[in-house]
C-alpha positions, -999 to +999 in steps of 0.1 A: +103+014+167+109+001+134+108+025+103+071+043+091+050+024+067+054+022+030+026+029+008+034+005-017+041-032-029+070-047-040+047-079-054+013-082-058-006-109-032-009-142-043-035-166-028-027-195-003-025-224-021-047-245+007-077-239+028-076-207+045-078-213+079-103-199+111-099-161+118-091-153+154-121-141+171-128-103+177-116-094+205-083-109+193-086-091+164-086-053+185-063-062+206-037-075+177-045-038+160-042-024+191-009-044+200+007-028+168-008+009+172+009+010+201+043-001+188+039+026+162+017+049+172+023+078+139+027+056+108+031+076+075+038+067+040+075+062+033+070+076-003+077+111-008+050+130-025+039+169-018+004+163-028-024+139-041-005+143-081+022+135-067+015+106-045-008+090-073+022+088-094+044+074-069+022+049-062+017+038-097+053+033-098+053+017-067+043-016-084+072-046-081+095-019-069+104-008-035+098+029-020+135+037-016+142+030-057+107+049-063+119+081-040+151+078-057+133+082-095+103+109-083+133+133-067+141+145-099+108+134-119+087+156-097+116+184-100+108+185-135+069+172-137+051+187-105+019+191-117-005+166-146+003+196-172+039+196-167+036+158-168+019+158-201+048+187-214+075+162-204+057+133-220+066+093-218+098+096-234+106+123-204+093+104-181+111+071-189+141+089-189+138+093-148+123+059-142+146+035-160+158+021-132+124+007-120+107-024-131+081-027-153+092+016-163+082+013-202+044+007-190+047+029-160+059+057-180+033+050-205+008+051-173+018+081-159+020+104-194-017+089-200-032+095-163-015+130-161-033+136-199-067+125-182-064+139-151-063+174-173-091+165-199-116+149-171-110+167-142-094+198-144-061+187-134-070+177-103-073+143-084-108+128-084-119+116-048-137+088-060-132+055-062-149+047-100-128+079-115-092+070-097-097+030-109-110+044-147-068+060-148-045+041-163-021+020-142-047+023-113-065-004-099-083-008-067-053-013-043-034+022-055-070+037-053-072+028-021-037+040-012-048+077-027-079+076-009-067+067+023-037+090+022-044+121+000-081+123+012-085+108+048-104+080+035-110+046+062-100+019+031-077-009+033-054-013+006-042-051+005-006-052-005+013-084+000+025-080+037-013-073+042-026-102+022+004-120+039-007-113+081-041-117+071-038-150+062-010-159+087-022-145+120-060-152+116-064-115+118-088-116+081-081-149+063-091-147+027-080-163-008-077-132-026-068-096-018-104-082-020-116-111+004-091-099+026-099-066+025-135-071+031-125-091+062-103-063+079-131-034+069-151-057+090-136-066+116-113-033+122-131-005+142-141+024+116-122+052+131-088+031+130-092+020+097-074+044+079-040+044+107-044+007+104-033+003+066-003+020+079-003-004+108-004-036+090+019-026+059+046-015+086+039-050+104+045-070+075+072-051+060+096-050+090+080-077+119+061-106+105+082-107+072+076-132+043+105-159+049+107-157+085+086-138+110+102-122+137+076-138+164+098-131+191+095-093+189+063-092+179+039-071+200+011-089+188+016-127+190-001-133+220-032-127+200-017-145+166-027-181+154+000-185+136+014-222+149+049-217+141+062-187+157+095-184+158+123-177+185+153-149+183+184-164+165 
């Protein structure tokens, strides 16, 4: 089984440069969910967090950076800065001191001092379960929203990282140019009550089986029901 989902993106999606192609029809498209739900059938979020604070800032800084170098910064970041007050106490200089190792940290830092601020003056220190009010934070936009929602609050949304933007377009599963196309597509075409495992799913899939250079078609559990026309054998 290979290792639980990560919550994050290293890159955002770009969109394929040609035509995107047919999707594969339904029935394909349960069975290829299904395929992978049973390779993995408890996916969590490989970022460390203790509650939805804390994974809203680790997703934030989850951007261009992988979950390991983010786990590595939040240990002692959320020793110090557990809660949106003790954030704002600690402030961006405070912040960037425990982040400096990630990309893009000056804006993150910024991000998370001024989202831990409005968390306090809008909503009592606490994280808004709502779409409108997580995207109006800084350093928020609809993909970490989606991650917050679907983690901290049980929601069924999709949040397209690349490896999801990535199999969607590959497989057939939910061709689309962009990541919002794509997401639209799996919303649809996904069964409601596996929605919210399936972000797990698919983020896993991409990540660790049907990777960006090379798929691993050959251990896939899934490529029976694939149209991808280049699968690949083992080395």
């Amino acid at each position: 089984m290979p290792p639980r989902s990560a919550a994050g993106s290293p890159t955002p999606p770009r969109a394929p440069r040609k035509a995107v192609g047919k999707p594969i029809s339904p029935a394909a498209a349960r069975a290829f969910i299904a395929a992978i739900a049973a390779a993995n059938p408890n996916p969590r979020s490989e970022l460390h967090f203790a509650d939805p604070f804390t994974l809203l800032v680790a997703v934030v800084l989850s951007a261009q950076t992988t979950d390991k170098s983010v786990n590595e910064a939040t240990k002692g970041l959320f020793a110090e800065a557990p809660t949106p007050a003790a954030m704002v106490t600690l402030g961006e200089a405070g912040i960037a001191r425990h982040i400096r190792r990630l990309g893009l940290w000056q804006g993150k830092a910024r991000n998370v001092a001024s989202l831990s601020r409005l968390l306090i003056e809008r909503h009592g220190g606490q994280v808004p379960e709502d779409r409108a009010a997580l995207e109006a934070l800084p350093g928020v936009g609809r993909k970490t929203a989606n991650v917050v929602l679907n983690v901290a609050f049980g929601k069924p949304t999709m949040a397209v990282d690349t490896h999801i933007f990535r199999i969607g377009n590959r497989t057939g599963l939910a061709p689309g140019r962009t990541p919002r196309e794509v997401e639209e597509a799996l919303v649809r075409r996904i069964p409601r009550k596996l929605l919210r495992d399936a972000h797990h799913w698919l983020i896993l899939h991409g990540r660790y089986v049907c990777k960006a250079r090379r798929p691993e078609c050959w251990r896939c559990p899934a490529a029976r029901y694939c149209a991808y026309p280049d699968k690949t054998k083992p080395p």
